[in-house]
SEVODREN-874911 format. One record per residue (C-alpha): residue in one letter; x, y, z. Coordinates in nm, 3 decimals. Each point is the difference from the previous one (the first is absolute). Last residue first. Layout:
N
REC, residuo, east, north, up
REC, A, X, Y, Z
...
***
This chain:
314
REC, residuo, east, north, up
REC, X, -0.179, 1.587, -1.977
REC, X, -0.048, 0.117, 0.398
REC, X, 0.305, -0.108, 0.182
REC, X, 0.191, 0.108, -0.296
REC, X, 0.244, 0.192, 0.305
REC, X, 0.089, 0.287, -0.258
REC, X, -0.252, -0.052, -0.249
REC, X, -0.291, 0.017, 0.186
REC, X, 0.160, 0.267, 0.299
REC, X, 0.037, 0.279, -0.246
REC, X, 0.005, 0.105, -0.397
REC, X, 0.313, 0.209, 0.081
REC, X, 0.214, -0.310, -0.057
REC, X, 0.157, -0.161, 0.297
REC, X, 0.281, -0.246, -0.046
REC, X, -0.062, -0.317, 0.230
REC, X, 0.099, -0.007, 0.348
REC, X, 0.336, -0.121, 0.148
REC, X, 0.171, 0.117, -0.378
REC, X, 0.209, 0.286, 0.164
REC, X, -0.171, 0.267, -0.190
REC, X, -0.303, -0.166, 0.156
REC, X, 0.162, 0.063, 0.374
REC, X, 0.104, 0.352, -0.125
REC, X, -0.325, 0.134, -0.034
REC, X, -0.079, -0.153, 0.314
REC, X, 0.262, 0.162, 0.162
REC, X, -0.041, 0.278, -0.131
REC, X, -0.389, 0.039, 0.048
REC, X, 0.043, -0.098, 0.362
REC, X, 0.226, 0.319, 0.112
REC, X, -0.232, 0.216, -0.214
REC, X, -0.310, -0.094, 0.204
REC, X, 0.184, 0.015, 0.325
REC, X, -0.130, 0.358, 0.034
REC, X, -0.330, -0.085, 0.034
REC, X, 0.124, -0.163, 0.364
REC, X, -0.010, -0.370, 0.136
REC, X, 0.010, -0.108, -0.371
REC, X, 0.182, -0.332, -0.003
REC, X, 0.270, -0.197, -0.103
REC, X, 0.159, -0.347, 0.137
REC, X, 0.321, -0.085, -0.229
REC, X, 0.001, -0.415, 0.102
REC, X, 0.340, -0.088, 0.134
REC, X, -0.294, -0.222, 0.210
REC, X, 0.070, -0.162, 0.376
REC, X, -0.294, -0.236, 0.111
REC, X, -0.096, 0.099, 0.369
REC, X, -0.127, -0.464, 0.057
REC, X, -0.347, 0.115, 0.229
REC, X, -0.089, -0.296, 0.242
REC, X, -0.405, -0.013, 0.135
REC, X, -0.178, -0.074, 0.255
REC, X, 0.302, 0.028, 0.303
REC, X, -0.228, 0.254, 0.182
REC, X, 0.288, 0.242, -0.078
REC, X, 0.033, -0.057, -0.350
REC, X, -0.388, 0.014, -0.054
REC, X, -0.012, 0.323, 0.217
REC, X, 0.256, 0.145, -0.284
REC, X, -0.229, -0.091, -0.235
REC, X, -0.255, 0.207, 0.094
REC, X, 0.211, 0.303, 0.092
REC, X, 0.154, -0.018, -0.356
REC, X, -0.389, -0.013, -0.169
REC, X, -0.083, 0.295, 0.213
REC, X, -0.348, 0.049, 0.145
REC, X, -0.031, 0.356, -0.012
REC, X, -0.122, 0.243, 0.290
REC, X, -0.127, 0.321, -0.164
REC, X, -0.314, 0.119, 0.123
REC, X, 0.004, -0.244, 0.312
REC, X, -0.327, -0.079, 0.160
REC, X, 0.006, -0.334, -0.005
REC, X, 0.327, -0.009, 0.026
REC, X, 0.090, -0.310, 0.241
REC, X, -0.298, -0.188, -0.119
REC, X, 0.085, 0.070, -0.358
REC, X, 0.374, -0.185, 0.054
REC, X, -0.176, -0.300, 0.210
REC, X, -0.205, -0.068, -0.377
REC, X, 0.298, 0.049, -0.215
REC, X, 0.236, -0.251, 0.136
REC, X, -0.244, -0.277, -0.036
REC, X, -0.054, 0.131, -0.312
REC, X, 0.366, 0.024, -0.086
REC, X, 0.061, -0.351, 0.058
REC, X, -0.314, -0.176, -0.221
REC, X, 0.190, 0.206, -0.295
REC, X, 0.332, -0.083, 0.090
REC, X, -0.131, -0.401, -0.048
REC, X, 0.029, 0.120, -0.378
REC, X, 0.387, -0.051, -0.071
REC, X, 0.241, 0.332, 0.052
REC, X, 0.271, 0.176, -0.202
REC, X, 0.077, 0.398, 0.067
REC, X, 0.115, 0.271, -0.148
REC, X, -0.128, 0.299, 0.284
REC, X, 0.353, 0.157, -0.111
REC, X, 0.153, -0.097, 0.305
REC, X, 0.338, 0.083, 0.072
REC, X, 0.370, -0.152, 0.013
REC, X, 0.229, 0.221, 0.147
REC, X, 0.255, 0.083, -0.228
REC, X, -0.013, 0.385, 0.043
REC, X, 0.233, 0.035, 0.252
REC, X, -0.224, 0.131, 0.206
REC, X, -0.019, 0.300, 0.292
REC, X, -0.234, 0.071, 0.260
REC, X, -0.070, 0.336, 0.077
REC, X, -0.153, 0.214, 0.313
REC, X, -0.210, 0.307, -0.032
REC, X, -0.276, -0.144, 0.167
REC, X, -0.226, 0.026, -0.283
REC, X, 0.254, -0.293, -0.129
REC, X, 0.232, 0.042, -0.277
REC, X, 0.115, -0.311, -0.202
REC, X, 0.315, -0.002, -0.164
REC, X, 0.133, -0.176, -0.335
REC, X, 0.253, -0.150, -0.183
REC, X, 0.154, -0.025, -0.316
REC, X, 0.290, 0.247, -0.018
REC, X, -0.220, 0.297, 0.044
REC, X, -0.294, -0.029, 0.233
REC, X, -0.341, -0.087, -0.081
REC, X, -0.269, 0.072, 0.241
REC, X, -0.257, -0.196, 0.238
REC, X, -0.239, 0.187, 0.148
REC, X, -0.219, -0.362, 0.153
REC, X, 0.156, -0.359, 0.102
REC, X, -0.203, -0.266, 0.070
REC, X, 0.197, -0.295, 0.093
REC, X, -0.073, -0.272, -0.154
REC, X, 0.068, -0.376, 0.210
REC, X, 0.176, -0.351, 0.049
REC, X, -0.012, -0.037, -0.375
REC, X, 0.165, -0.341, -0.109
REC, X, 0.327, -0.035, -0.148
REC, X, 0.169, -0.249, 0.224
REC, X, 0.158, 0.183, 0.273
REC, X, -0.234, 0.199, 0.042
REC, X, -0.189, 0.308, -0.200
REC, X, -0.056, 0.389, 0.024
REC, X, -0.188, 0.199, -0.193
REC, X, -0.069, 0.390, 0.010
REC, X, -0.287, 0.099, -0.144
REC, X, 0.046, 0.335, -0.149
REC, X, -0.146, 0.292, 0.029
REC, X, 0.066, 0.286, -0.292
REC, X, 0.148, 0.358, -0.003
REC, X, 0.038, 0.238, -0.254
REC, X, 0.128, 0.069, -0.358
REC, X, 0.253, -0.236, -0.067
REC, X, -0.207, -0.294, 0.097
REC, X, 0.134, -0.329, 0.192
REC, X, -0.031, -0.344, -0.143
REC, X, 0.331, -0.107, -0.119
REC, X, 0.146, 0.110, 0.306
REC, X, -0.153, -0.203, 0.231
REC, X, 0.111, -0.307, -0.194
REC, X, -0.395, -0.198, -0.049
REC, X, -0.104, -0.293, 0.153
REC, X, -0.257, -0.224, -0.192
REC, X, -0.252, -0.167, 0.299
REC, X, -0.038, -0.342, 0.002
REC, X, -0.291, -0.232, 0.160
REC, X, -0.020, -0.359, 0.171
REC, X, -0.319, -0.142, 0.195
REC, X, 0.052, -0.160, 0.287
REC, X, -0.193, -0.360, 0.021
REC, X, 0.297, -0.214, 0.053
REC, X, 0.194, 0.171, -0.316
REC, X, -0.254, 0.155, -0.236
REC, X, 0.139, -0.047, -0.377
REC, X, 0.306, 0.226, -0.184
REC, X, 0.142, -0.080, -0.347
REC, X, -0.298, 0.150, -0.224
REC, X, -0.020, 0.289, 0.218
REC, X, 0.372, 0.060, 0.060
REC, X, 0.078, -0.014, -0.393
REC, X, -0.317, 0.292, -0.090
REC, X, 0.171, 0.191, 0.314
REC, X, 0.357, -0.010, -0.139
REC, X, -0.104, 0.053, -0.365
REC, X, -0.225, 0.258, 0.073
REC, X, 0.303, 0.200, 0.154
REC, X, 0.206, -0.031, -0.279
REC, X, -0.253, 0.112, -0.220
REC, X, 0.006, 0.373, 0.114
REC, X, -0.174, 0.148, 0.318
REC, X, -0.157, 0.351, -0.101
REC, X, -0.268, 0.138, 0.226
REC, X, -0.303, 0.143, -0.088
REC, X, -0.198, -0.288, 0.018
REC, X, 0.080, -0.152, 0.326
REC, X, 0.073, -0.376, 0.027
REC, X, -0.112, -0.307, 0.106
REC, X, 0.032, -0.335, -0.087
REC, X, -0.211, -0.296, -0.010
REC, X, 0.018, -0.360, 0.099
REC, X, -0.391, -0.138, -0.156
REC, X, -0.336, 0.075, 0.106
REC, X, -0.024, 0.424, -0.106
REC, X, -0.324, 0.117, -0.082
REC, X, -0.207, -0.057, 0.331
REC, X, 0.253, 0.144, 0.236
REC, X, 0.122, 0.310, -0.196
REC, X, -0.145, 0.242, 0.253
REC, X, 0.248, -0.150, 0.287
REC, X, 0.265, 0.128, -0.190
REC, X, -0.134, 0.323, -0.035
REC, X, -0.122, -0.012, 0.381
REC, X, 0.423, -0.056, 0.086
REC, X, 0.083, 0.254, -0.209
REC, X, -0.157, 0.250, 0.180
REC, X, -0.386, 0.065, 0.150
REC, X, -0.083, 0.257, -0.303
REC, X, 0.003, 0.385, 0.136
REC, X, -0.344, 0.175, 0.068
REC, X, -0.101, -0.017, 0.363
REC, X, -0.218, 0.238, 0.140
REC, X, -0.316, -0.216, 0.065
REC, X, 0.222, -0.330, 0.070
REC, X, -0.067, -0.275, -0.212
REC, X, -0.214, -0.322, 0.120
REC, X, 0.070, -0.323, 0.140
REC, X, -0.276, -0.217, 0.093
REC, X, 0.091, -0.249, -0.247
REC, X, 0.325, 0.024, -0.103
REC, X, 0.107, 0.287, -0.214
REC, X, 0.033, 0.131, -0.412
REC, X, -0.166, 0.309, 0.124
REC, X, 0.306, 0.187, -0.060
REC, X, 0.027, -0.119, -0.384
REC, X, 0.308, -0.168, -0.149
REC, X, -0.149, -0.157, -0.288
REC, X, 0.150, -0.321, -0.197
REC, X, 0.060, -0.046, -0.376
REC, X, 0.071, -0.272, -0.234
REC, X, 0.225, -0.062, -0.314
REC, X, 0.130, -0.335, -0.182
REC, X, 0.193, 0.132, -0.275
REC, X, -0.083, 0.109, -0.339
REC, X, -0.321, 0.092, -0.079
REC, X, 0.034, 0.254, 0.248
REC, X, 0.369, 0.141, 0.057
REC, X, 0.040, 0.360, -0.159
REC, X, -0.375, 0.122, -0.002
REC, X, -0.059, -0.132, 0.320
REC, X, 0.252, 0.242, 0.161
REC, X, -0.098, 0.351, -0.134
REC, X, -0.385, -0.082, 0.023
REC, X, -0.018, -0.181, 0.316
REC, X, 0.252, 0.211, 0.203
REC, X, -0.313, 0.322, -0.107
REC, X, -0.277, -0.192, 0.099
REC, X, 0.133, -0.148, 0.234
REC, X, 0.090, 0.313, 0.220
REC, X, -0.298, -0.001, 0.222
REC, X, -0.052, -0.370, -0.013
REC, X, 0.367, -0.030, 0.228
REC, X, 0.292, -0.200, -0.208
REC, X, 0.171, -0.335, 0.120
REC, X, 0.126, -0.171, -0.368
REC, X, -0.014, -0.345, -0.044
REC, X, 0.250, -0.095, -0.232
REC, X, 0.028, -0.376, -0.125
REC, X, 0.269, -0.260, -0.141
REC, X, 0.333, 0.100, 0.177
REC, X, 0.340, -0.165, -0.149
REC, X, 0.221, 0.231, 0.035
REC, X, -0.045, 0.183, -0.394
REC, X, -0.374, 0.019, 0.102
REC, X, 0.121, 0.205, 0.340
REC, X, 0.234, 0.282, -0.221
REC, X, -0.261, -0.001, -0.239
REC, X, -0.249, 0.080, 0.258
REC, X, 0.217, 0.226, 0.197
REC, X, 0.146, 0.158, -0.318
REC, X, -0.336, 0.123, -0.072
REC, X, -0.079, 0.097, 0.350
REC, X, 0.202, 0.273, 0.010
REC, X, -0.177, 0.135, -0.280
REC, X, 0.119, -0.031, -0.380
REC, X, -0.029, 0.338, -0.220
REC, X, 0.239, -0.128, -0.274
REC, X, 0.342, 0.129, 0.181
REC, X, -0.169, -0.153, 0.330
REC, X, -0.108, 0.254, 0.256
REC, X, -0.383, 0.033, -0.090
REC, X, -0.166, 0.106, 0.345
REC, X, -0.308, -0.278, 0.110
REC, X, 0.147, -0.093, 0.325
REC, X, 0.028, 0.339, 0.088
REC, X, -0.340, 0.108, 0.080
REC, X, 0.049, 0.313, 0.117
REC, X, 0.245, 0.271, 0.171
REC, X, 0.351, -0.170, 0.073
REC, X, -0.006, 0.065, 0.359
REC, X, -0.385, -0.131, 0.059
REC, X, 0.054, -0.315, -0.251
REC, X, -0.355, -0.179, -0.013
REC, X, -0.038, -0.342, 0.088
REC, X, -0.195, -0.265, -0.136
REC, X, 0.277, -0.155, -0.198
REC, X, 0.130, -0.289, 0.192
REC, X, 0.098, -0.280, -0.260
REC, X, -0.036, -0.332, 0.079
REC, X, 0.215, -0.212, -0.234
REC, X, -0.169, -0.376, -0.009
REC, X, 0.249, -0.357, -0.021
REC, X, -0.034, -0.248, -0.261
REC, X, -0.112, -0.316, 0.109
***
């Protein structure tokens, strides 16, 4: 069975000003999500189910169906706020989504094979599907707890040059496996590769810059579903009344690790990670992807668009 690429696209980009998983950064127009698709096909994956909110699909709909439908196995899943337990319901004031946890969770009845997930404006390159489409089909459930990866990221290669970013921080034993992600927030690039964070405080912390971080890249089988809504449920009891309490997919996991649940194998990737934290790192990810088809590691791309360029749609 070929594994599913989840693909969290329901939220909306409050530094970079709109709905940036739909901005054309390829040489032919492509979106981000493009070269995540091809990029996941070319690994192995066999289905996209894409996490959007109603209000916007409409609009994700009509610029991403029109590239893969007819041609690869495609579904969608809704990250709504009322999406709760039974006897759950939203707070009057509150208007964020629930986190990435929830838009996980919201994928439960479309996705019933080892997934991965992903964020749709971010950048991972094939490398890194390789590694995570190789550790589902090689890894099983060991004496009933349930294996995942997460793709870890150099610090460095991941930072903006035109603000600051959080980070998760990982760190792993002995063996490879993730012991835990620290959250890390105001982090900045500094020359000669690394970086510093500044705290509200007015204290630092520095990095070297190869710190391996997560990228929310992450490889799971479907028992995570059943997981994360018994995680889910105690989480709305504790913020019932919270306007902006989010049930993060990290934080979930990491309660797996601790409760002895679940393993997570931090899967090293020489992957280029790129992203659009800020408007301004538009022009940043046009050259480089400009000069990744130059380089032959996607195919030419004539003015005519995505059709031709990826021929994932005739």
């Amino acid at each position: 069975m070929r594994p599913t690429l989840l693909v969290l696209a329901a939220g909306m980009g409050s530094r970079f000003g709109g709905l940036k998983q739909i901005e054309g950064v390829g040489p032919g127009g492509e979106l981000i999500l493009d070269y995540s698709v091809y990029d996941a096909m070319a690994a192995g994956f066999g289905k996209v189910v894409f996490v959007i909110r109603k209000d916007i699909a409409e609009a994700f709909q009509s610029s991403v169906a029109s590239r893969f439908d007819g041609k690869l196995d495609i579904a969608y899943a809704y990250q709504e706020m009322d999406d709760l337990p039974a006897g759950n319901a939203v707070p009057a004031r509150r208007t964020k989504p629930w986190g990435t946890g929830h838009a996980v969770l919201a994928a439960r009845d479309v996705v019933h094979e080892p997934f991965a997930v992903i964020n749709a404006d971010d950048f991972y390159g094939r490398e890194s599907y390789q590694q995570l489409a190789q550790f589902l089909a090689e890894t099983k459930p060991q004496n009933g707890t349930s294996q995942y990866a997460l793709a870890g990221f150099p610090l460095r290669n991941t930072l903006s040059d035109h603000g600051h970013v959080s980070r998760g921080i990982c760190t792993c034993d002995a063996s490879g496996m993730l012991a835990c992600i620290e959250e890390c927030t105001h982090i900045e690039r500094q020359a000669g590769g690394g970086a510093v964070q500044r705290n509200d405080d007015g204290t630092t912390r520095e990095f070297t810059g190869a710190e391996l971080v997560s990228m929310n890249m992450w490889a799971f089988t479907p028992g995570l579903f059943s997981e994360l809504q018994e995680q889910f449920e105690p989480f709305l009891a504790a913020n019932a009344d919270s306007e902006k309490a989010e049930f993060y997919l990290p934080t979930a996991i990491d309660q797996l690790l601790q409760a002895g649940r679940a393993t997570c194998r931090l899967l090293p990737t020489d992957s280029h990670w790129a992203g659009m934290t800020y408007r301004e790192d538009i022009a940043t990810l046009k050259t480089f992807l400009a000069d990744a088809h130059a380089a032959g590691h996607y195919p030419a791309a004539p003015r005519c668009g995505v059709r031709r360029t990826f021929g994932v749609n005739g």
